[in-house]
Residue frames as a rotation matrix with the C-alpha (Angstrom) as fourth column:
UNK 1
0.310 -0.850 -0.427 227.30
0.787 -0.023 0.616 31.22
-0.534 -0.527 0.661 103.10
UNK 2
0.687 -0.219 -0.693 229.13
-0.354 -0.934 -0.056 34.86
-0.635 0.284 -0.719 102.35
UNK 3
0.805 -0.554 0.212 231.18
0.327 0.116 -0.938 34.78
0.495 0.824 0.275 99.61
UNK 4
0.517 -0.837 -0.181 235.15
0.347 0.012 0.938 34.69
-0.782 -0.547 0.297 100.81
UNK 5
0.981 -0.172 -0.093 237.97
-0.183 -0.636 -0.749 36.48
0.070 0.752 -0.655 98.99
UNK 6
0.548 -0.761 -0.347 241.11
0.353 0.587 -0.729 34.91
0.759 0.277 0.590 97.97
UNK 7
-0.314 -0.785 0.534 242.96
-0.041 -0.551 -0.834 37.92
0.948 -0.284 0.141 99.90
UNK 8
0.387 0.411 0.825 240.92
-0.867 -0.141 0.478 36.99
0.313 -0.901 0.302 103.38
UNK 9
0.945 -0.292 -0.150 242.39
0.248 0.934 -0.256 33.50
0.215 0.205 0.955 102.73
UNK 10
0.208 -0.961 0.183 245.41
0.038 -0.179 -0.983 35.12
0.977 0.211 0.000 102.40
UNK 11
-0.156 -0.094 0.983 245.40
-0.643 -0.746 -0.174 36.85
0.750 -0.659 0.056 106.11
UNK 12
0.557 0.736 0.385 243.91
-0.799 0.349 0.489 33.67
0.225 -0.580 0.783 107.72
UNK 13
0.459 -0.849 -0.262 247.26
0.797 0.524 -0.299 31.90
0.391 -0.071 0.917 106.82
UNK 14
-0.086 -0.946 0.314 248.96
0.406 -0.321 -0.856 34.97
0.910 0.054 0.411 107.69
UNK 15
0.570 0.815 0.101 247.14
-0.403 0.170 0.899 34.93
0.716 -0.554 0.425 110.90
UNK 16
0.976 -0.216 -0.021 248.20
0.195 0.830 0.523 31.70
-0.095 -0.515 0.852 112.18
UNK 17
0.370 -0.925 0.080 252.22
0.633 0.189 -0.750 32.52
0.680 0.328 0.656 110.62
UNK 18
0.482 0.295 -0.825 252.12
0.864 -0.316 0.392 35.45
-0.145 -0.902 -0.407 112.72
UNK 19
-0.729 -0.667 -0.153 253.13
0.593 -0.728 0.344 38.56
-0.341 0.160 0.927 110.64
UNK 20
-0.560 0.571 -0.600 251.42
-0.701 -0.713 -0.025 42.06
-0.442 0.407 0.799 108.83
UNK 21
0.331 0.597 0.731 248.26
0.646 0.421 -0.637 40.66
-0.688 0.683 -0.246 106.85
UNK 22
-0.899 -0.436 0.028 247.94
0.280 -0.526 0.803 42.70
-0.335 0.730 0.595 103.21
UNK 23
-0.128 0.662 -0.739 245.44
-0.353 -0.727 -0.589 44.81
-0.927 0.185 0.327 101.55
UNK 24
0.416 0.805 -0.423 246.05
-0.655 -0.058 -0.753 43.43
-0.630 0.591 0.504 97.98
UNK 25
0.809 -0.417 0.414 247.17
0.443 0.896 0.035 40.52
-0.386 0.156 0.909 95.95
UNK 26
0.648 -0.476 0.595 250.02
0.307 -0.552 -0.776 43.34
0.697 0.685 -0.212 93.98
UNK 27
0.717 -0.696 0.049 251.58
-0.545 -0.515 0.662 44.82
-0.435 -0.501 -0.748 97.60
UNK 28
0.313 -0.948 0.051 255.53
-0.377 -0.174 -0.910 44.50
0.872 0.266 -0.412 97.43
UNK 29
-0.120 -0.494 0.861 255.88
-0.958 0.285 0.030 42.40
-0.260 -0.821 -0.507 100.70
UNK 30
-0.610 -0.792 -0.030 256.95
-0.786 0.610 -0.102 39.92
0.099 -0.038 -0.994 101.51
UNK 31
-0.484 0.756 0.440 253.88
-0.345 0.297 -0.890 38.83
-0.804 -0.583 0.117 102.73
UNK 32
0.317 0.816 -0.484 251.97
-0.582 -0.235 -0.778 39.15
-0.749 0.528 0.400 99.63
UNK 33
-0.025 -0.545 -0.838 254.59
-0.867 0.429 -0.253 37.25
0.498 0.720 -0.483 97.39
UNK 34
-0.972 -0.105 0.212 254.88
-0.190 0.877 -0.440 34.21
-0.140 -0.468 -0.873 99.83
UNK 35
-0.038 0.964 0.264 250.97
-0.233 0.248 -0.940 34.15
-0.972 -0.097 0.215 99.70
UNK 36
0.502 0.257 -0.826 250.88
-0.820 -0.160 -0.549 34.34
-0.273 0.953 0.130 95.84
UNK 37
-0.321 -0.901 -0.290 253.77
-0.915 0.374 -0.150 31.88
0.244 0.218 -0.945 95.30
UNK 38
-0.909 -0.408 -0.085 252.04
-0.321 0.816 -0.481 29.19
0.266 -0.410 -0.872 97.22
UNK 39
-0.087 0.889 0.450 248.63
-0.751 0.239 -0.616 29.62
-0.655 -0.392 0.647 97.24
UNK 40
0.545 0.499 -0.674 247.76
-0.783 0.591 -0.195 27.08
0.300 0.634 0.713 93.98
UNK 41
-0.374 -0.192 -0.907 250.07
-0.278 0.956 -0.088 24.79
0.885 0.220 -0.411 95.25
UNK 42
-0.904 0.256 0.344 248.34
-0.321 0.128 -0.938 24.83
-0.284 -0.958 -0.034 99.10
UNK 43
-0.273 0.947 -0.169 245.47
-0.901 -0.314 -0.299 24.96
-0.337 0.071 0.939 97.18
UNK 44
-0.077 -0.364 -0.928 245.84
-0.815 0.559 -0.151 22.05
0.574 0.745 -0.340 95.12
UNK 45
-0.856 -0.464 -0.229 247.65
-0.151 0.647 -0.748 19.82
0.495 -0.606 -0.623 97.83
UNK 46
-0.382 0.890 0.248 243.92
-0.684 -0.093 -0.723 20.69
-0.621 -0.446 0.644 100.43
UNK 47
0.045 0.868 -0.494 241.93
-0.993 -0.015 -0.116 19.73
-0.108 0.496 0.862 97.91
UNK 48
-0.053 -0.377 -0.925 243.71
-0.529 0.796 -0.294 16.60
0.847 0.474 -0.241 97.06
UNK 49
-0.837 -0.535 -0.118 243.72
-0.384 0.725 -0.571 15.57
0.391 -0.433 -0.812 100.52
UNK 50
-0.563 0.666 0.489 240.01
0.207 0.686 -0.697 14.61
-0.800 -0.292 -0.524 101.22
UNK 51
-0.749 0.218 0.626 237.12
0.438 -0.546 0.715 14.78
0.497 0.809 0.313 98.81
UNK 52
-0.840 0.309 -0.446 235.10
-0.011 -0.832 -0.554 17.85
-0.543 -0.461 0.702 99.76
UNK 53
0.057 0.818 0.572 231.34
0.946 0.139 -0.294 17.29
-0.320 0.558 -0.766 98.48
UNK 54
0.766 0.220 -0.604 231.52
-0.252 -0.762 -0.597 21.13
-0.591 0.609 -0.528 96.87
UNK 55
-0.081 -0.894 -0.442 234.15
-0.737 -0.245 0.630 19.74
-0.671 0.376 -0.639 94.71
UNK 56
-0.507 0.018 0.862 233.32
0.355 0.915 0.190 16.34
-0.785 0.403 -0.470 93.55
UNK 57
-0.239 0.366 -0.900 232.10
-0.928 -0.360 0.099 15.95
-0.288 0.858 0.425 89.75
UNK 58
-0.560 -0.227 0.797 231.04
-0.121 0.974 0.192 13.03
-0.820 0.011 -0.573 87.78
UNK 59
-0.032 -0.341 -0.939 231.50
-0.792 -0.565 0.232 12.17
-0.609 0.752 -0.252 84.29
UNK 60
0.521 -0.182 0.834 231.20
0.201 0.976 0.088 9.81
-0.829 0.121 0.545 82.00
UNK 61
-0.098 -0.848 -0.520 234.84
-0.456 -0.427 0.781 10.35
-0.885 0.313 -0.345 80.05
UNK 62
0.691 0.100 -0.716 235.14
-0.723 0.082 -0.686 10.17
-0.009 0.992 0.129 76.12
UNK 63
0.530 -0.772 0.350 237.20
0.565 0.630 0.533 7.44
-0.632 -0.085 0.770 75.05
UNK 64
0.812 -0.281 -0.511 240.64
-0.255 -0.959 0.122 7.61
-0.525 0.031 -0.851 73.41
UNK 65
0.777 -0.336 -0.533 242.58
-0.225 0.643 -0.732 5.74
0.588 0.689 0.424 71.34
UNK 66
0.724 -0.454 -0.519 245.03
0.676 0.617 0.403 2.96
0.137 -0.643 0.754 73.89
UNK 67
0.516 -0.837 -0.184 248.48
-0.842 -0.535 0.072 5.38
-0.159 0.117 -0.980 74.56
UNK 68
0.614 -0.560 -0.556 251.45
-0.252 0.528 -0.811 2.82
0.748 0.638 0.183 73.49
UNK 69
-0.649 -0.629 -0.428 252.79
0.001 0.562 -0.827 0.34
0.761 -0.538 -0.364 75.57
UNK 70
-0.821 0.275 0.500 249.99
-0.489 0.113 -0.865 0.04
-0.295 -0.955 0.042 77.73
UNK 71
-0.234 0.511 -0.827 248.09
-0.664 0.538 0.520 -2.93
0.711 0.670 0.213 76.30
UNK 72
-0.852 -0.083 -0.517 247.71
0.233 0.824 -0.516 -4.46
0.469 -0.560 -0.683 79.36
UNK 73
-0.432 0.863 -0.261 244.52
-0.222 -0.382 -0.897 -2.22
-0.874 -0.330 0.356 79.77
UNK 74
-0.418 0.309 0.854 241.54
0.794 0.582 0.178 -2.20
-0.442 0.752 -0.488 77.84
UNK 75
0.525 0.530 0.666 240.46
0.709 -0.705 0.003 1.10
0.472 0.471 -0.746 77.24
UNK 76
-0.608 -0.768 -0.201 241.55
0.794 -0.595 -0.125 4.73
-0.023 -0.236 0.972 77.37
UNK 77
0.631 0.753 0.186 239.25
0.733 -0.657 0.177 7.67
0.256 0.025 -0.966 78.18
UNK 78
-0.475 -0.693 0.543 240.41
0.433 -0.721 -0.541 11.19
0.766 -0.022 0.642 78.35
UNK 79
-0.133 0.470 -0.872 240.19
0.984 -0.040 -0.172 13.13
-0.116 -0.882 -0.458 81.64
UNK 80
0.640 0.476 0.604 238.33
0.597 -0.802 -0.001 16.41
0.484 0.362 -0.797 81.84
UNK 81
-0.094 -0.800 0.593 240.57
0.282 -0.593 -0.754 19.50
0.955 0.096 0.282 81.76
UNK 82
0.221 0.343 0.913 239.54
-0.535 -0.740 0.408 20.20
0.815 -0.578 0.020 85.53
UNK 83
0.959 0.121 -0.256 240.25
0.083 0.744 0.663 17.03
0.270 -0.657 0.704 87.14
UNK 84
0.160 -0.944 0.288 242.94
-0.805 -0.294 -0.515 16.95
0.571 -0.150 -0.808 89.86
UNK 85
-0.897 -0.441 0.015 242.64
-0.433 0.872 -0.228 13.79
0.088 -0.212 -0.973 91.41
UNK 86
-0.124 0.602 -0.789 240.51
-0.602 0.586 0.542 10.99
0.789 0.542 0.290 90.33
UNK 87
-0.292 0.067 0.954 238.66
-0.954 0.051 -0.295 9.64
-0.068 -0.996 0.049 93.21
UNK 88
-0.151 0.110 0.982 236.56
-0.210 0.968 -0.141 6.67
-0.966 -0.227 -0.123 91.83
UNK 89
-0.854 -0.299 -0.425 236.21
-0.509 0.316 0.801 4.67
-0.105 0.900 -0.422 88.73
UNK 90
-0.325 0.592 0.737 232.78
-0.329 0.660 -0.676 2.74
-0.887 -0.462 -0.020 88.26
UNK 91
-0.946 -0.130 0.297 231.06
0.173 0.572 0.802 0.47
-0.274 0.810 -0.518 86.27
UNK 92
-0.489 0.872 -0.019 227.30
-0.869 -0.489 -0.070 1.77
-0.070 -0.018 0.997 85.16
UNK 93
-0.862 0.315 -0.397 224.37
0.145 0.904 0.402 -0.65
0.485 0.289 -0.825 85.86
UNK 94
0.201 0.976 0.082 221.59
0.237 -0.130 0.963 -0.89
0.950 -0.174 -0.257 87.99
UNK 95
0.612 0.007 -0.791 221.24
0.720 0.408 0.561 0.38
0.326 -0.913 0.245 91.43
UNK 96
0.914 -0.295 -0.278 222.82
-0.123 -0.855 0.504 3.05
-0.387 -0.426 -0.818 93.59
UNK 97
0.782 -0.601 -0.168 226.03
-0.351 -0.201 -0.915 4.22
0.516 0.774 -0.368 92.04
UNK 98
-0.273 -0.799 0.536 228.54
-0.957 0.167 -0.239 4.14
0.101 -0.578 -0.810 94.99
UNK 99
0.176 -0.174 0.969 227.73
-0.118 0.973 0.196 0.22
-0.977 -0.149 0.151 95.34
UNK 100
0.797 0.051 -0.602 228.24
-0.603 0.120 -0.788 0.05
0.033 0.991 0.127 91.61
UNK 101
0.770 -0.575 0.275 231.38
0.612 0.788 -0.069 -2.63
-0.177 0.221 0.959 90.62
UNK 102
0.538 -0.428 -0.726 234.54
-0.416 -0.884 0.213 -0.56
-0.733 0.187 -0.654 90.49
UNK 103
0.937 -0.349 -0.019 236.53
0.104 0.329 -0.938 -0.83
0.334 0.877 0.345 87.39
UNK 104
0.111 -0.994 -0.019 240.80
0.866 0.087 0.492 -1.66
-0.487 -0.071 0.870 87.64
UNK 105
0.939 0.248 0.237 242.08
0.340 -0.762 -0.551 2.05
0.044 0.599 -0.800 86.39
UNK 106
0.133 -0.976 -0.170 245.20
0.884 0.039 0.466 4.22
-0.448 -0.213 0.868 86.13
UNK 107
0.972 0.033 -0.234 246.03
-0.096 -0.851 -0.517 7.70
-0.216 0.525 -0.823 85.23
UNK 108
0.020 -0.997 0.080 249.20
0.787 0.065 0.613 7.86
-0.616 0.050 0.786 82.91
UNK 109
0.190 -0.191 -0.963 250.63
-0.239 -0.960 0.143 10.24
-0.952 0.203 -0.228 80.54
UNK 110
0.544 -0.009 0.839 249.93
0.765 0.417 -0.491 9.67
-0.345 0.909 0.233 76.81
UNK 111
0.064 -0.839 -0.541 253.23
0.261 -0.509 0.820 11.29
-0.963 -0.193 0.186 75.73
UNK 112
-0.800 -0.071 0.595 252.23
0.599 -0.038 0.800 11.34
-0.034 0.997 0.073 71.96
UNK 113
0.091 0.850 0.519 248.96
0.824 -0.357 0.440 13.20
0.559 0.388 -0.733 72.73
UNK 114
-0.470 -0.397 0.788 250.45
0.233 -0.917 -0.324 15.44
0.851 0.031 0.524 75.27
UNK 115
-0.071 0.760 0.646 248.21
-0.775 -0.450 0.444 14.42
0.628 -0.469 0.621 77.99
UNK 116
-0.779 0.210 0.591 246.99
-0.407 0.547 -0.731 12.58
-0.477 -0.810 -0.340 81.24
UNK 117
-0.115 0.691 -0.714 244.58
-0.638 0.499 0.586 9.52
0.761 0.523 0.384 80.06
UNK 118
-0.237 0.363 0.901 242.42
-0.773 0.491 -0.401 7.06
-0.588 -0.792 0.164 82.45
UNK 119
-0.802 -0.497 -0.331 243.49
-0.523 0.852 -0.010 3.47
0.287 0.165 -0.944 81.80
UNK 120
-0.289 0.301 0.909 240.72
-0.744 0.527 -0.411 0.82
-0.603 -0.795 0.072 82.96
UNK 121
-0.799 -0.019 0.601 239.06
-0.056 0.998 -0.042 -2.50
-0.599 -0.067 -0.798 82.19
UNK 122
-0.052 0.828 0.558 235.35
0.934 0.238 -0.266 -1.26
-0.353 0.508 -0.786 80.82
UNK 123
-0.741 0.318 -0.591 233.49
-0.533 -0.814 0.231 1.18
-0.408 0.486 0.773 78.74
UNK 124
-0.062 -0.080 0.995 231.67
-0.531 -0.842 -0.101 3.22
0.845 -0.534 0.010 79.61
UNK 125
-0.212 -0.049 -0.976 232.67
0.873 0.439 -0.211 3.82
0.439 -0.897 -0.050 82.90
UNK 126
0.736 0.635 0.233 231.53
0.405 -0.689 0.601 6.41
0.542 -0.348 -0.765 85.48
UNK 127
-0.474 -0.785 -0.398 234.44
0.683 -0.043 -0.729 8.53
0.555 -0.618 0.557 86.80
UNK 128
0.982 0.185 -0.037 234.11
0.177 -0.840 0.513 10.77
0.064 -0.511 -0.857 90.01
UNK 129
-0.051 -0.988 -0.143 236.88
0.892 0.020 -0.452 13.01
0.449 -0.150 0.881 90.86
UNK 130
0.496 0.029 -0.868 237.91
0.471 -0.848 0.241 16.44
-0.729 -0.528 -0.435 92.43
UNK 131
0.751 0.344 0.564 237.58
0.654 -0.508 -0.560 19.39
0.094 0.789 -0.607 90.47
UNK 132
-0.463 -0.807 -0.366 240.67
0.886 -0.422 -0.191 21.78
0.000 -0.413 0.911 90.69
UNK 133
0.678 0.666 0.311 238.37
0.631 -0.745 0.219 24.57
0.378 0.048 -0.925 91.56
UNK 134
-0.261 -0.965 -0.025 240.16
0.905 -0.236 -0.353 27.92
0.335 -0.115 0.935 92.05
UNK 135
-0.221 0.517 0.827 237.22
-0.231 -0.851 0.471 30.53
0.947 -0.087 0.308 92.68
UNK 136
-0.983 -0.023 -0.182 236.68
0.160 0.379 -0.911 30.78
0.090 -0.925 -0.369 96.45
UNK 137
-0.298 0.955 -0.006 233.01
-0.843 -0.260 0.470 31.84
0.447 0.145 0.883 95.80
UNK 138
0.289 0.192 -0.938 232.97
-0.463 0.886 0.039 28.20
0.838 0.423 0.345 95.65
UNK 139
-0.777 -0.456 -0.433 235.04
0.079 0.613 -0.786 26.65
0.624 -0.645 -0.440 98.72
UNK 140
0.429 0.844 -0.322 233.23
0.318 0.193 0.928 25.67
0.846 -0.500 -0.186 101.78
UNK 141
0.735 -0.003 0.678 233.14
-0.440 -0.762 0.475 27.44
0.515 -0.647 -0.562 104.82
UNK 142
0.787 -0.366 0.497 235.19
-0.243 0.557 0.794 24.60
-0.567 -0.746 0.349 106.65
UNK 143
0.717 -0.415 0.560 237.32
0.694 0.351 -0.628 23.92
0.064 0.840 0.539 103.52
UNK 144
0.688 -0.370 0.624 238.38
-0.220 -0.926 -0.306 27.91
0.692 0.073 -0.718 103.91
UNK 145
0.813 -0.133 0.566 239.19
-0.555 0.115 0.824 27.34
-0.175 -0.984 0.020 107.59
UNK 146
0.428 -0.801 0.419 241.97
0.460 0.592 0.662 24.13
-0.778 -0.090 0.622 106.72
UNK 147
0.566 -0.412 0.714 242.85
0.602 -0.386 -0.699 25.54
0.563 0.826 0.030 102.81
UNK 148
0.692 -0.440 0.573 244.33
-0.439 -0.886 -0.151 28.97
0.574 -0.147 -0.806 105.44
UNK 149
0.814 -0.453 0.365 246.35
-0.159 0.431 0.888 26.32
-0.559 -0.781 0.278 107.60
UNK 150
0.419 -0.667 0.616 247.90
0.856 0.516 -0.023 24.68
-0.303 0.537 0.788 104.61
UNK 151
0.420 -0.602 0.679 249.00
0.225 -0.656 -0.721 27.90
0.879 0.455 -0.140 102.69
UNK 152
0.734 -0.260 0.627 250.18
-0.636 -0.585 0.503 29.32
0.236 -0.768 -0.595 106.60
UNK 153
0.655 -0.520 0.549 252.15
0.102 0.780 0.618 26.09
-0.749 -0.349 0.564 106.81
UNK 154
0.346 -0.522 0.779 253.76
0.928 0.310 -0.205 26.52
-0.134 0.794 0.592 103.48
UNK 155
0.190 -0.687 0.702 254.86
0.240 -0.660 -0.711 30.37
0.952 0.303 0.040 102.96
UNK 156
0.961 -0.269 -0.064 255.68
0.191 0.476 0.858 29.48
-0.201 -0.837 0.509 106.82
UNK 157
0.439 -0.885 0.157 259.31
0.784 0.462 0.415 28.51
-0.440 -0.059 0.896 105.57
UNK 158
-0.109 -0.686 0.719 260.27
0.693 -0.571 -0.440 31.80
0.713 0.451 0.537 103.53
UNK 159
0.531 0.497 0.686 258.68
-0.014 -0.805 0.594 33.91
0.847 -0.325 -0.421 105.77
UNK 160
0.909 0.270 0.316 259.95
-0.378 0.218 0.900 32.57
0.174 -0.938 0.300 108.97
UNK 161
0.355 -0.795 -0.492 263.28
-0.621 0.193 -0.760 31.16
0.699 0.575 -0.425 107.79
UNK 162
-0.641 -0.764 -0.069 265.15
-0.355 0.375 -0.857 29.23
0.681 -0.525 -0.511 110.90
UNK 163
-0.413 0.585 0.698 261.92
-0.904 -0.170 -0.392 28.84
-0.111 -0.793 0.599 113.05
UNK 164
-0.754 0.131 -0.643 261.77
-0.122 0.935 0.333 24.93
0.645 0.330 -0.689 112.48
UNK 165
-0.708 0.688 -0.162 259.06
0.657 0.557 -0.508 24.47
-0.259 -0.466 -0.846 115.60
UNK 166
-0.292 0.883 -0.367 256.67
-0.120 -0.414 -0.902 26.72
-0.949 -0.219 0.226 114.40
UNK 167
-0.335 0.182 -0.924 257.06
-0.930 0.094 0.356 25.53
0.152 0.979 0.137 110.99
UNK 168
-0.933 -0.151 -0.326 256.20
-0.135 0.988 -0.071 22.35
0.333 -0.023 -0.943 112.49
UNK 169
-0.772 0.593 -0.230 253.48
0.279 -0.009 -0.960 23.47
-0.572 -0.805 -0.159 114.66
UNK 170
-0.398 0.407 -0.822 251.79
-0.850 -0.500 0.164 24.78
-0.344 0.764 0.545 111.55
UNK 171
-0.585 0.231 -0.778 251.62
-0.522 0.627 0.579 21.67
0.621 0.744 -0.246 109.83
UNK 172
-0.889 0.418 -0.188 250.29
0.456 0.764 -0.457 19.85
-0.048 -0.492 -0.869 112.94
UNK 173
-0.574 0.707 -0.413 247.46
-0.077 -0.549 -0.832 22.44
-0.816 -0.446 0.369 113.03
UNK 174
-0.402 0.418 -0.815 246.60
-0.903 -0.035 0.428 21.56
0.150 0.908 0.392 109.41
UNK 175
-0.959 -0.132 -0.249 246.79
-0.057 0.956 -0.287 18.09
0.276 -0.262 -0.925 110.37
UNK 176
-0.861 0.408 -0.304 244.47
0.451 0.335 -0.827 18.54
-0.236 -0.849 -0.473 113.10
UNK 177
-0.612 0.680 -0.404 241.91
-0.570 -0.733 -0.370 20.31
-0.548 0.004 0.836 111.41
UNK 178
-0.829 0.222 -0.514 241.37
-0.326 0.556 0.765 17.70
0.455 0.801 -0.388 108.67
UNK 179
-0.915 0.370 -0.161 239.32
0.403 0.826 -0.395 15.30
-0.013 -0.426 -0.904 110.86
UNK 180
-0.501 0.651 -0.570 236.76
0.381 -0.425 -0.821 18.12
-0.777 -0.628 -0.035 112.12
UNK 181
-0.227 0.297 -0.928 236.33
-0.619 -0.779 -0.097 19.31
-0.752 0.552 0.361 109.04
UNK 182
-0.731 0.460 -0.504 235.84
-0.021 0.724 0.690 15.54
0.682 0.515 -0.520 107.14
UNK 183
-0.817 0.534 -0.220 233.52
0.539 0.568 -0.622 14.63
-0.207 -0.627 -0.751 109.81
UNK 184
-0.476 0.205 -0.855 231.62
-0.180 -0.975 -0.133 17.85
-0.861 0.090 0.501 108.64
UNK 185
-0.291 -0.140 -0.946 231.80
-0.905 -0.282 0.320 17.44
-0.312 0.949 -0.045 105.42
UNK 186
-1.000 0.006 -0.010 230.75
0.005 0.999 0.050 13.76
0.010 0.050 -0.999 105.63
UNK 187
-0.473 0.875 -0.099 227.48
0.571 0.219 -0.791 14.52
-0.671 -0.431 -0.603 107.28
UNK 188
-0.385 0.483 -0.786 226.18
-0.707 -0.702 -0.085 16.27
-0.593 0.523 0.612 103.95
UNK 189
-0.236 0.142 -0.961 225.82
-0.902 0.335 0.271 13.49
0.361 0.931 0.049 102.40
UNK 190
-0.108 0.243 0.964 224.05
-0.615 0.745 -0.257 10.05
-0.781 -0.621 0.069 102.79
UNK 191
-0.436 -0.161 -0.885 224.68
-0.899 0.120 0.421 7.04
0.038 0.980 -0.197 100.80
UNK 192
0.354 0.828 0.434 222.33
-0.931 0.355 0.082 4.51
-0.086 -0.433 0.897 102.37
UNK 193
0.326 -0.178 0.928 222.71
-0.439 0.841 0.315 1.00
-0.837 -0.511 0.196 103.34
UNK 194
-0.368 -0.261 -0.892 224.58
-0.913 0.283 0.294 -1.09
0.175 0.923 -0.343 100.59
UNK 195
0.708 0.603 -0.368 223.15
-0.593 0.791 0.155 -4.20
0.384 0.108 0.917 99.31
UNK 196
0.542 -0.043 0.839 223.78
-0.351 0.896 0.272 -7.30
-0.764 -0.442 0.470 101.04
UNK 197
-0.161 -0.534 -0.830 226.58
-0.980 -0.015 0.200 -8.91
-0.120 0.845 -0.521 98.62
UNK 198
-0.880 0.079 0.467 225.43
-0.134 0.904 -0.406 -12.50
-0.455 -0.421 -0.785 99.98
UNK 199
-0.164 0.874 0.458 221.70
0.459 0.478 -0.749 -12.18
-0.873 0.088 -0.480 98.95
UNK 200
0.398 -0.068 -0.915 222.75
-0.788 -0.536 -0.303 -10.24
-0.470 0.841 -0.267 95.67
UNK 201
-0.687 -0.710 -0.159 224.81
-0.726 0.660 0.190 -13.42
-0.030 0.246 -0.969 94.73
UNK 202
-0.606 0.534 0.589 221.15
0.118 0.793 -0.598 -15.72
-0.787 -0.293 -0.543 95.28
């Protein structure tokens, strides 16, 4: 796949919003500020809403010393500085991971260390999660395609100001893209037949 540029992203929401596109992330329009203003958080928000196999990671986190007042877990592991939402939580053993035993877990804020910390039951534990990736080099081709809906849905409202059904119609078009583009994104990946939990238990 061609490498994409942040500022083709840009145009592909401003596309769908229906105004001037822009030449560079610096112009003085309006255009270009509403894109800038909102792209990490469109960006963000996409990612977060399915996991995208060019994102996923997996890690086995460092522990960390319990954060206070949460003794009702048993361990604390620190999440890597990339992680934007924590997808699973497993327990290492034998056998294909994804059937692996998940582990009880929780991201809170350890307010004395200044940081987000992953709460669970064992250690070590295998975490997967989504990566807060920010280089489009990197996005998938279908990823590009919904990522230009969401930002077109969001600088939508400054851009557009009073135009409540097409700010609506935006979002449905983000909506509606998701599916086609999990179903996609699904068929990269095979995770074969899980064990029988009945004749694992004999």
């Amino acid at each position: 796949m061609a490498p994409i540029s942040k500022i083709a992203i840009w145009n592909m929401a401003l596309g769908w919003v229906g105004t001037r596109t822009v030449a560079s992330e610096t112009e003085h329009t309006q255009e270009a500020i509403q894109c800038s203003l909102y792209w990490d958080q469109a960006r963000r928000q996409a990612l977060r809403d399915y996991p995208w196999n060019f994102a996923q990671c997996r890690v086995v986190p460092a522990a960390v010393p319990l954060p206070e007042g949460w003794d009702d877990y048993a361990h604390a592991c620190a999440l890597p500085d990339d992680c934007l939402h924590v997808r699973a939580v497993r327990v290492p053993g034998t056998g294909n991971l994804a059937h692996r035993r998940s582990a009880r877990h929780r991201v809170v804020l350890d307010r004395q260390g200044g940081r987000r910390v992953l709460l669970t039951d064992a250690a070590p534990v295998v975490l997967e999660y989504t990566a807060d990736l920010d280089n489009p080099d990197l996005f998938d081709d279908l990823f590009v395609g919904v990522m230009a809906r969401k930002l077109a849905a969001m600088i939508a409202v400054p851009l557009l100001k009073n135009n409540s059904a097409r700010l609506n119609e935006l979002e449905q078009l983000y909506r509606a893209a998701l599916p086609a583009a999990r179903e996609a994104d699904a068929a990269e990946e095979y995770r074969g037949v899980a064990p029988d939990a009945w004749l694992c238990a004999r």
